[in-house]
KEBATI-617015 format. One record per residue: y negated, z, x negated of N, C-alpha, C, O in turn; residue number from 0. Coordinates in pm, whole numbers, plus 50000, padded with zeros to 5 digits. Layout:
// KEBATI-617015
SITE     ny     nz     nx    cay    caz    cax     cy     cz     cx     oy     oz     ox    k
SITE      Y      Z      X      Y      Z      X      Y      Z      X      Y      Z      X  NUM
...
END
This chain:
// KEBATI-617015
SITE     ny     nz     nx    cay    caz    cax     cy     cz     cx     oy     oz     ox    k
SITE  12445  61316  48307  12562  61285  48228  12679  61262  48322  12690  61326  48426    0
SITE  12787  61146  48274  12852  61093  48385  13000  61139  48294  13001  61096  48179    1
SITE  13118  61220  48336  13209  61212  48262  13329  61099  48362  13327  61103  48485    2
SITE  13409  61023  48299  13538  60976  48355  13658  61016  48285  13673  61005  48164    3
SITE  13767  61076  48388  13874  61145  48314  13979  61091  48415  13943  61072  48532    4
SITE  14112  61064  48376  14203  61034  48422  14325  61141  48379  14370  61171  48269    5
SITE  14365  61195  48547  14416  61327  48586  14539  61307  48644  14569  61189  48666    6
SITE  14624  61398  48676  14748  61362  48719  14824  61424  48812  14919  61459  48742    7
SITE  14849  61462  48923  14869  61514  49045  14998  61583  49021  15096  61509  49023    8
SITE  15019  61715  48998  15126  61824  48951  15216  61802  49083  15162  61749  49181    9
SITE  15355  61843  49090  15451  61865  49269  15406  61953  49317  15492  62013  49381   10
SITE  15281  62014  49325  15200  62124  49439  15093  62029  49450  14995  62087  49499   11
SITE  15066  61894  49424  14959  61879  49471  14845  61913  49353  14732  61865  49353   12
SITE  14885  61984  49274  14758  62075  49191  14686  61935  49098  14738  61823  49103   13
SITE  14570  61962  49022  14523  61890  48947  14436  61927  48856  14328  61940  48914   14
SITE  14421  61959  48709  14355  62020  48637  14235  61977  48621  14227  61857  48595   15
SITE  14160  62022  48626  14008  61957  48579  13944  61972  48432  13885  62077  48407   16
SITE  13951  61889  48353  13939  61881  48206  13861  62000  48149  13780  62043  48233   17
SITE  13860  62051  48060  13815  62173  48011  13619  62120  47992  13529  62193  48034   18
SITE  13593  61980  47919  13492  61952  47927  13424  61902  48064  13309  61867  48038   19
SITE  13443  61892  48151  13422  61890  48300  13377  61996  48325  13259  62005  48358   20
SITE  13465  62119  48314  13462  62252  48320  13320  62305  48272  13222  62347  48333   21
SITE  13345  62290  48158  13213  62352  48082  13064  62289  48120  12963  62358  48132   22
SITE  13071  62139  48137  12924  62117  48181  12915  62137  48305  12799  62167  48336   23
SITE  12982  62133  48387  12957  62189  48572  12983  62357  48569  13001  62400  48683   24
SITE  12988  62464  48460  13004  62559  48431  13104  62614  48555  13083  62710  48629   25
SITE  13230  62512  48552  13353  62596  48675  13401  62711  48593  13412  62706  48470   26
SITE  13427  62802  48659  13475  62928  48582  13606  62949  48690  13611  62903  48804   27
SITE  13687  63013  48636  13810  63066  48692  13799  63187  48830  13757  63303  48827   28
SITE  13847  63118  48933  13824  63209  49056  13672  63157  49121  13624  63228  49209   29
SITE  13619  63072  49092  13513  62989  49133  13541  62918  49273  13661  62897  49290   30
SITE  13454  62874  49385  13515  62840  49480  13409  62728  49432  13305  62729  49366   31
SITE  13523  62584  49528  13470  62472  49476  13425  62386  49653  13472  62464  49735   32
SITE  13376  62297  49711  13388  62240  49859  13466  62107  49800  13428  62033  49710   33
SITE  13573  62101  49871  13649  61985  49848  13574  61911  49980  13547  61972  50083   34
SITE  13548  61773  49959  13550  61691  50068  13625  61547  50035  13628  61482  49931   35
SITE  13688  61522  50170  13758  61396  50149  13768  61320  50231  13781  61358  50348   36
SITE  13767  61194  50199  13684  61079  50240  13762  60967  50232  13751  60876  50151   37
SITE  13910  60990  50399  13994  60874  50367  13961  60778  50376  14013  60705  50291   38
SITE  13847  60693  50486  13812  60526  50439  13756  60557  50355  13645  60519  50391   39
SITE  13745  60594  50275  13631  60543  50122  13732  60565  49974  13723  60508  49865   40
SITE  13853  60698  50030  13979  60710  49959  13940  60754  49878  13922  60684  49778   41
SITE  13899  60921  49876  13767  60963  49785  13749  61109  49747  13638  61146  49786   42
SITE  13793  61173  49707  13776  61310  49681  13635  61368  49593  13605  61353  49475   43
SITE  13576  61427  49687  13426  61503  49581  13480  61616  49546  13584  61634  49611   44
SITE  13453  61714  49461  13479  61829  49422  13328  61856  49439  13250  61761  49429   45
SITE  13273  62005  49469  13120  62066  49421  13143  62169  49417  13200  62218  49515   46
SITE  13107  62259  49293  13097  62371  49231  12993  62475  49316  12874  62448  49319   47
SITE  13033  62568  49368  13001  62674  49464  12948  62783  49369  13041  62853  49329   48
SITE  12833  62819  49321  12785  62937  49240  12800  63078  49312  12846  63172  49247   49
SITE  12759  63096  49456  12821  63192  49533  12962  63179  49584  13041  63092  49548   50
SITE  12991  63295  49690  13122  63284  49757  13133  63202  49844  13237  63149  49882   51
SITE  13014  63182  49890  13025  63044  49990  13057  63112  50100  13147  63045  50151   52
SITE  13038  63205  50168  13063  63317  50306  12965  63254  50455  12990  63269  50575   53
SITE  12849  63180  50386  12810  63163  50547  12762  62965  50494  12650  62914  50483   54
SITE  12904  62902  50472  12883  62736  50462  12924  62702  50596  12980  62772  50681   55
SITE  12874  62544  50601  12903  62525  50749  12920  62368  50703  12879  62325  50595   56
SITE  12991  62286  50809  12956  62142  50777  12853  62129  50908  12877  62187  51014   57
SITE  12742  62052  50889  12668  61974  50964  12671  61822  50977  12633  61748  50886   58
SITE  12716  61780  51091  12745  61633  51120  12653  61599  51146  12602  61699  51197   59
SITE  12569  61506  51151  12434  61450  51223  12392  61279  51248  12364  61200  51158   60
SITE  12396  61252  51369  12398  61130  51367  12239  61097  51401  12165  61189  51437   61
SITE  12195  60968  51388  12050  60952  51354  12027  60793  51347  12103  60710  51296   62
SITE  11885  60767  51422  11877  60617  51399  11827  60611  51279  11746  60691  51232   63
SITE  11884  60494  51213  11848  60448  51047  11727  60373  51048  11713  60252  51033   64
SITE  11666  60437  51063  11488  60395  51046  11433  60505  50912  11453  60624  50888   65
SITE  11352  60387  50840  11322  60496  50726  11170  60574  50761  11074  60556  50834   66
SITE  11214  60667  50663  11194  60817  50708  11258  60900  50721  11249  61007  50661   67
SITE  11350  60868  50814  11464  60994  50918  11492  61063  50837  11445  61177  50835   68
SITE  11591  61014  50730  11649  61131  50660  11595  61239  50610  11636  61355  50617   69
SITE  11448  61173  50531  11331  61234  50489  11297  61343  50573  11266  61449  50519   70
SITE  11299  61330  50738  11262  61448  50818  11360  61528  50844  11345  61649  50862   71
SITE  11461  61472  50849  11549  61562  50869  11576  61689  50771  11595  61804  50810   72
SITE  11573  61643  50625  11543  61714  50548  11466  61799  50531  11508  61914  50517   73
SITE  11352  61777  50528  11262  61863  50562  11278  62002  50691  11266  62123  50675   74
SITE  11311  61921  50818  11324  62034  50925  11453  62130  50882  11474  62245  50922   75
SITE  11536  62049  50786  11600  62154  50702  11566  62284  50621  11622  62393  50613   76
SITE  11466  62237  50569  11464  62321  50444  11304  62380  50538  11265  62474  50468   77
SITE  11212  62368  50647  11163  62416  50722  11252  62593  50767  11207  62705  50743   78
SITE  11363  62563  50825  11463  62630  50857  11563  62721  50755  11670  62781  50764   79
SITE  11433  62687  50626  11561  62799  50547  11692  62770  50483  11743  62827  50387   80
SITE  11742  62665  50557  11867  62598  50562  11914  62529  50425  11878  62411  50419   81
SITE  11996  62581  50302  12026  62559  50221  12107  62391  50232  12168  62380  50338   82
SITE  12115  62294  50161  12169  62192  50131  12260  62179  49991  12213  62164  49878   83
SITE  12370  62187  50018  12490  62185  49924  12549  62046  49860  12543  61991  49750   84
SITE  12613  62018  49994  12599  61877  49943  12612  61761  50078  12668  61785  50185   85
SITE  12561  61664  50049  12530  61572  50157  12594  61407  50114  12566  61350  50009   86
SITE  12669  61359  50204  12695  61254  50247  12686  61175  50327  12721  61200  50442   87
SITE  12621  61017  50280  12495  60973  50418  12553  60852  50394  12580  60790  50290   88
SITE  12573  60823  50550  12669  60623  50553  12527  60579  50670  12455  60649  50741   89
SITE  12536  60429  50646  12454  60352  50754  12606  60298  50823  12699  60229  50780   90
SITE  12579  60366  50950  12704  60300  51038  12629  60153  51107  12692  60047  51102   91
SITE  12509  60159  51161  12537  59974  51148  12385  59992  51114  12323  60089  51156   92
SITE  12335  59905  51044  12223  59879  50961  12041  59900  51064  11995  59805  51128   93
SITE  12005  59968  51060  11835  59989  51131  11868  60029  51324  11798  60028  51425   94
SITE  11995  60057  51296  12052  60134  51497  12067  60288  51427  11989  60382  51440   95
SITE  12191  60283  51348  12288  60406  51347  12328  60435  51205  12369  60343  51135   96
SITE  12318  60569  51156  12324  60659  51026  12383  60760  51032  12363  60791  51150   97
SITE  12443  60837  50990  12540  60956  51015  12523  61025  50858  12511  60962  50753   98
SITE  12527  61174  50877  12555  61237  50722  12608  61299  50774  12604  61307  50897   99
SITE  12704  61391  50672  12784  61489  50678  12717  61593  50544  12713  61567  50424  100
SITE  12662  61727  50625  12588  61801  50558  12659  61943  50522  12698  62020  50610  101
SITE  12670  61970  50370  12752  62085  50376  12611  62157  50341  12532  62107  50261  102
SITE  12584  62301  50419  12510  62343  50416  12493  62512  50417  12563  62569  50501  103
SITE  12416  62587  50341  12404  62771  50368  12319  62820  50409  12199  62818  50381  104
SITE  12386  62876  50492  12282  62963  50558  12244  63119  50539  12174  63196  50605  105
SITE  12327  63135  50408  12259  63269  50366  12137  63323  50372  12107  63442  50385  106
SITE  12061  63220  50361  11877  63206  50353  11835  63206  50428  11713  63215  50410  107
SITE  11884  63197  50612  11817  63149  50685  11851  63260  50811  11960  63311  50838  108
SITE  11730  63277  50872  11714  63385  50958  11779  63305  51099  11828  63365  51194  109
SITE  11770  63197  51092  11799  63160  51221  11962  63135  51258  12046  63130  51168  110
SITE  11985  63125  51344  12142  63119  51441  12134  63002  51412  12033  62935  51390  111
SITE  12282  62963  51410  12361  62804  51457  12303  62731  51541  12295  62608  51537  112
SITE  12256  62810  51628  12270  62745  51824  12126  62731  51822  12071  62681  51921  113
SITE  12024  62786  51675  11886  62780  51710  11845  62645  51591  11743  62579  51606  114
SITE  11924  62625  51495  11924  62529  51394  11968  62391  51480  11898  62290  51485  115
SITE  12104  62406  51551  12146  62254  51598  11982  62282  51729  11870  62254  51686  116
SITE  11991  62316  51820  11846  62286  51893  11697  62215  51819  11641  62108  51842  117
SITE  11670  62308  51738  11562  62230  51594  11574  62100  51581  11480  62021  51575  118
SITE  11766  62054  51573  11724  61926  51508  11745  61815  51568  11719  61698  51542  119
SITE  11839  61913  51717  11912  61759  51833  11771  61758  51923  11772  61729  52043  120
SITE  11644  61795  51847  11513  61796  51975  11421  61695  51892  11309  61673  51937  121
SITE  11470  61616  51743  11422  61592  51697  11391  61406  51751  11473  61348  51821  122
SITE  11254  61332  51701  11277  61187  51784  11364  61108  51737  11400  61020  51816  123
SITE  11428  61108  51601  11556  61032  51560  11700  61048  51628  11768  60963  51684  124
SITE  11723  61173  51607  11813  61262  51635  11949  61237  51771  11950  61280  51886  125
SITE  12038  61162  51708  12079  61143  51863  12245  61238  51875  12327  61233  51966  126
SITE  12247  61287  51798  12374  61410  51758  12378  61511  51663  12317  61502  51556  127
SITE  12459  61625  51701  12441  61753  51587  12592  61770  51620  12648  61734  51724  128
SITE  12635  61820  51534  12780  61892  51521  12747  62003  51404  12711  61954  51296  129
SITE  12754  62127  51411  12821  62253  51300  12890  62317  51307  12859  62406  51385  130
SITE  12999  62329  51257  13120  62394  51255  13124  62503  51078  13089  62459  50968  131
SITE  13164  62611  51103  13161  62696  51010  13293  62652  50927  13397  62633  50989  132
SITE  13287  62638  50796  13393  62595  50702  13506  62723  50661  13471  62841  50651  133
SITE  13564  62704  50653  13724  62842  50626  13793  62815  50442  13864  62736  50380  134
SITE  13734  62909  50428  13825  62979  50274  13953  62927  50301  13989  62921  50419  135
SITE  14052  62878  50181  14159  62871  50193  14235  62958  50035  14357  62965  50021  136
END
């Protein structure tokens, strides 16, 4: 189900999110949400966080765009325990270069940062890792 609502930017910046929005993405009050934003694309995602969201991280990953890749990458993800929140995947130039930006938890996962980016910058696509731990505001 697809809703479209037209919203209106309060002098804090604030912005309400329609009560029926609300109810089918079940946002509840004091809910933490991952804002991501996406100035060339001029783009705001909202995603509804069911936990506190205490051990999210963004994962950058760059990758040759050969199909499959993503497919493995995924996998050596979820190999790893490694929760997937939400993911955003561009072809930076068509069958060379692919990039996602992976919001990801690691509540689930026994392994370290430093043992997850190794896993996946050892991988044969794989030509970059970036994770950086995300901050509550």
């Amino acid at each position: 189900m697809r809703f479209t609502e037209i919203v209106k930017v309060d002098s804090k910046g604030r912005v309400t999110i329609p009560l029926v929005v609300r109810e089918a993405l079940n946002v509840i009050e004091g809910m933490n949400l991952i804002l991501i934003a996406d100035t060339d694309r001029r783009e705001i995602i909202l995603t509804p966080l069911p936990g506190g969201g205490e051990n999210l991280y963004e994962l950058r990953i760059e990758f040759k765009d050969v199909p499959g890749a993503l497919a493995r990458i995924s996998s050596k993800l979820a190999e790893l325990d490694v929760d997937q929140v939400a993911t955003q995947c561009t072809t930076v130039k068509r069958g060379e270069n692919a990039e996602c930006i992976i919001i990801i938890d690691l509540s689930k996962s026994t392994r370290s940062i430093d043992e997850i980016k190794s896993e996946l910058s050892a991988m044969e696509d794989v030509h970059f890792v970036q994770i950086k731990q995300l901050q509550h505001r």
